[in-house]
N, C-alpha and C positions, 0 to 999 in steps of 0.2 A: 797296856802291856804288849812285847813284842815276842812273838816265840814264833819257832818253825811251825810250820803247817804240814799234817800228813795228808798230802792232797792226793794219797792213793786210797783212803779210807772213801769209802762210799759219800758218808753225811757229809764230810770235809769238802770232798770235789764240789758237791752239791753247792754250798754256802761259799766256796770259790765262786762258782758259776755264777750265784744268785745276785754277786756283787759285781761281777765281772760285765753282765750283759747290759744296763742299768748305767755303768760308766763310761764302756766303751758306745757306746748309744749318744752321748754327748762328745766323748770326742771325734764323734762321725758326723754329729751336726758341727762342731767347729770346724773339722778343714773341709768340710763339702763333701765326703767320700763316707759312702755305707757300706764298702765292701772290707773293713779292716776283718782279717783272718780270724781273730780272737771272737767276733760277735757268733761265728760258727761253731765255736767248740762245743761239747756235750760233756755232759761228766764223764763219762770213760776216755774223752781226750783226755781232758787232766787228770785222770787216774793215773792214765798210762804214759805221761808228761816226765820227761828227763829233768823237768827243771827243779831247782829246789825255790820249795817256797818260805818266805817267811810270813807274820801277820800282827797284824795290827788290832788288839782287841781291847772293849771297853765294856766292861762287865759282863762280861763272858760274847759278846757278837763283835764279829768279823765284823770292823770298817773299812779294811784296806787291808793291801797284800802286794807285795814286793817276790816277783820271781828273777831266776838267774842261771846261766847256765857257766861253767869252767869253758872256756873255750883258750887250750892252751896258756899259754904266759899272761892272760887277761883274764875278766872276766865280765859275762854280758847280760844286763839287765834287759829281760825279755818282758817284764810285764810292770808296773807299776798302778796299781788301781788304788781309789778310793771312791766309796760309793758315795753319790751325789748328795747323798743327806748329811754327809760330813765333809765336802768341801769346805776349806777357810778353816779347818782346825788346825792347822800343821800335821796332818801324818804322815803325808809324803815326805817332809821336809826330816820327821822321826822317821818311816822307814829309811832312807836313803842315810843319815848319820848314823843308824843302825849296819845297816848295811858296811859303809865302807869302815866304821871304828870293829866288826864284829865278822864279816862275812869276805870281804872281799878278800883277804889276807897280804896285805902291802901288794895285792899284783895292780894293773893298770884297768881301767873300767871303762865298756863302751853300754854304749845305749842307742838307739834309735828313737826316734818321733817325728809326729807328721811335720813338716815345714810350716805348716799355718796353727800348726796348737804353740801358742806364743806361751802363754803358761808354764806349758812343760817343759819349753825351752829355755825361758828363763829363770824357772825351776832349775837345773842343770846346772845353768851359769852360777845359780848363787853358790854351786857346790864343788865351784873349779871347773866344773865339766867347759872344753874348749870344742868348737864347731869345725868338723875335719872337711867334712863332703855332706853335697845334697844330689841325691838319688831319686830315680822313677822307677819303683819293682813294675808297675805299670800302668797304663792310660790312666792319668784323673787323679793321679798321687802321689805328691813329691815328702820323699823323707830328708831327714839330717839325721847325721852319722856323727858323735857326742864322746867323748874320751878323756879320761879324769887320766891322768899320767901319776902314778905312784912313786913320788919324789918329794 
């Protein structure tokens, strides 16, 4: 089942987090780089997180979670997690068609990921998403820049 997430409620941030550190952990052994931002958070980051979440659950526990933020005429996928014990089920592939048939509102969607998580990139492509630019926020990490055009 997919429903929003109050990821400003104490337990919620919590079982964000719990899933969040565990996956972002693998995709830091994929592209070579431990320094991705998100393995820093605390639960009062995402308490205090502007982004909206949505979630992925399967008899009541968090598998995955899909965040996003409005950023004018688009809108931008900030997080996509599934915890490693659910890899190979399709939830990304259910949040992300959740996402653009329920969240995104016909606007246009970007995303980011690292350059070398092939996965997530080809994740993307199955979903229209086209490859605009590749970027170094810095040393030791090249991202792609990923845009579904609502049309």
């Amino acid at each position: 089942m997919i429903e929003r997430l109050h990821h400003e409620e104490e337990a919620t941030a919590a079982e964000i987090l719990a899933l969040q550190i565990p996956a972002y952990k693998v995709e830091a052994s994929l592209i070579g780089f431990d320094g991705i931002p998100h393995l820093n958070d605390t639960v009062e980051m995402i308490k205090k997180s502007d982004e909206t979440f949505i979630g992925f659950l399967t008899e009541g526990e968090l598998c995955g979670f899909l965040s996003y933020k409005d950023e004018g005429a688009a809108a931008f996928i900030h997080r996509l997690v599934v915890h490693p014990g659910h890899f190979h089920e399709g939830i990304a592939s259910k949040l992300i068609t959740f996402f653009l048939q329920e969240e995104s509102e016909g606007r246009d969607v970007k995303v980011t990921t690292g350059a070398k998580n092939e996965p997530a990139r080809n994740l993307y492509k199955k979903f229209g998403f086209e490859e605009l630019d590749m970027f170094s926020p810095e040393p030791g990490i090249d991202l792609v820049l990923l845009e579904k055009n609502h049309n």
